[in-house]
C-alpha positions, -999 to 999 in steps of 0.1 A, spaced: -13 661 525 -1 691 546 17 718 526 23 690 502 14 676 474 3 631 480 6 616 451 1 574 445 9 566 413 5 530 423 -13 503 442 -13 467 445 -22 440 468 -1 414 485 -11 377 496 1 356 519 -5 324 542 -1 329 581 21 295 589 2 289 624 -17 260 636 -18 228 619 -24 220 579 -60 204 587 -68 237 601 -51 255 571 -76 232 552 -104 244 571 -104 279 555 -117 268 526 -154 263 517 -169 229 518 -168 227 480 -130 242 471 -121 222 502 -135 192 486 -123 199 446 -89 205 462 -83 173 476 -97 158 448 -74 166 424 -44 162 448 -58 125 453 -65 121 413 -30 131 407 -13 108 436 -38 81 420 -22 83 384 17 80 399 8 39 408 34 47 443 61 63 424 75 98 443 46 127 438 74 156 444 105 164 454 123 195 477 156 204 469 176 226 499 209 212 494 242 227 481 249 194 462 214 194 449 200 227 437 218 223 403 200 193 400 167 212 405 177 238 383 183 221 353 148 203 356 129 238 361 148 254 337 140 228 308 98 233 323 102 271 326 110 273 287 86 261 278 58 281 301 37 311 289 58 329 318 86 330 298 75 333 264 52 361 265 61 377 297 103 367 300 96 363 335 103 328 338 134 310 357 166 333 343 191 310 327 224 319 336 252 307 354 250 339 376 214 330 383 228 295 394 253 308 411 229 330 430 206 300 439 237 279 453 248 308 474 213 307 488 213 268 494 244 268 510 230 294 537 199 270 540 177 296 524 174 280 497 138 257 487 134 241 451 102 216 446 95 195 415 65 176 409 65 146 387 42 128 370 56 92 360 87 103 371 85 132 349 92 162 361 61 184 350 61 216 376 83 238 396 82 264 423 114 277 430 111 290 468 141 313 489 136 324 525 136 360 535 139 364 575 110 342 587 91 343 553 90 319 524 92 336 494 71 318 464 94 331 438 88 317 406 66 289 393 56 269 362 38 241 349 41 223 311 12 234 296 3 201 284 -5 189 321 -29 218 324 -57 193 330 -44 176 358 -42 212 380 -6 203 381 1 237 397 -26 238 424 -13 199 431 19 214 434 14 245 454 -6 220 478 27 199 488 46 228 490 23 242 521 20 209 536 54 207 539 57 245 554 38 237 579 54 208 588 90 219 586 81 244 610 108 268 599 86 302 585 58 319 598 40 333 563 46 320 525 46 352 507 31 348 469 40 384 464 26 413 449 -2 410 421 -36 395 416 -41 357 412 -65 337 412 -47 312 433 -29 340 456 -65 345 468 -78 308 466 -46 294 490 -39 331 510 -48 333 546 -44 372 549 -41 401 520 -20 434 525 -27 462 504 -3 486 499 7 521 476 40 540 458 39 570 481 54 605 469 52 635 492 61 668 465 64 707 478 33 719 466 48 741 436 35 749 402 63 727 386 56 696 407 17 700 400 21 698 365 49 669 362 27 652 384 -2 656 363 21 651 333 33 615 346 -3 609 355 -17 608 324 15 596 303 9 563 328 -28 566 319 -30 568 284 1 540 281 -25 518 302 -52 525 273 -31 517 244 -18 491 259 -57 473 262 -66 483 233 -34 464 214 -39 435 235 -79 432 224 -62 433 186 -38 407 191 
């Protein structure tokens, strides 16, 4: 690049939803078919709850403890946490944190609950004029029901009718439902411009392939278990 050595030791992909228009035109992104399995599985889970509440948003000082004692009992219990210890932190400074946030109206917990139950979270803070979809998680016993996509469902509904944010931002990383519910993808790079010296061409090299080969072992003891 230049006189200088570009080097991109990493690249991901951010999704997002553009909060414009109305939800029926949201809808309308979809293909006929996803469209269609969509609401049916929002309407199948509403059907089961016989009128009792579907889900719940907690923005409230007075109520986020309430919300975070409900996720935190589902988010122990979620692959999120057990295998990747990226689940809802449990401490009081975490709580803390999350009040602080409420009490500055930035703050958006949603529970879904299935008779009266709570099953799934999505624990939601606002950056600027984004939505942040922070972190999520459903009891794997209610797997069946798509009790996450039922949930992630509400939780854009409401956005756009709230009218408060202009994009939900699901945050770096592939998923299968970042690219089902997305309106709009970003991709984007770790960007280091180096003097082109002998030294920086072979740490370079050297952190390339450390990054490479840790990549390769660490396939090979996931396909051993």
């Amino acid at each position: 690049y230049g006189s200088f050595l570009s080097y991109v030791p990493y690249h991901d992909v951010l999704y997002y939803v553009s909060v414009s228009g109305s939800f029926t035109e949201y809808l309308n992104k979809f293909s006929t078919k996803s469209r269609q399995n969509l609401i049916r599985s929002v309407r199948r889970f509403a059907e089961r709850q016989h009128g009792l509440p579907i889900w719940e948003v907690y923005v409230d000082y007075g109520t986020i403890s309430e919300f975070y004692s409900e996720a935190l009992r589902i988010s122990k219990q979620t692959y999120q946490t057990k295998l990747l210890h990226a689940g809802l932190a449990d401490s009081e400074a975490f709580l803390e944190h999350m009040k602080n946030l409420a009490r500055n109206g930035q703050a958006r917990g949603y529970l879904l609950r299935d008779s009266g139950r709570a099953i799934a979270f999505a624990w939601c803070r606002q950056q600027g004029d984004r939505l942040i979809y922070d972190t999520v998680g459903y009891l794997p016993e209610f797997s069946n029901l798509s009790a996450g996509t039922v949930l992630l469902y509400h939780i854009i509904e409401d956005i756009f009718s709230c009218g408060n944010y202009k994009e939900i931002d699901f945050g770096p990383g592939e998923a299968q439902y970042k690219s089902m519910f997305s309106t709009h993808r970003k991709e984007f790079v770790d960007l280091y411009l180096l003097r082109d010296t002998v030294r920086h061409r072979i740490l370079v090299s050297a952190h390339y392939y450390l990054l490479f080969i840790s990549g390769a072992m660490g396939r090979l003891l996931e396909r051993y278990g």
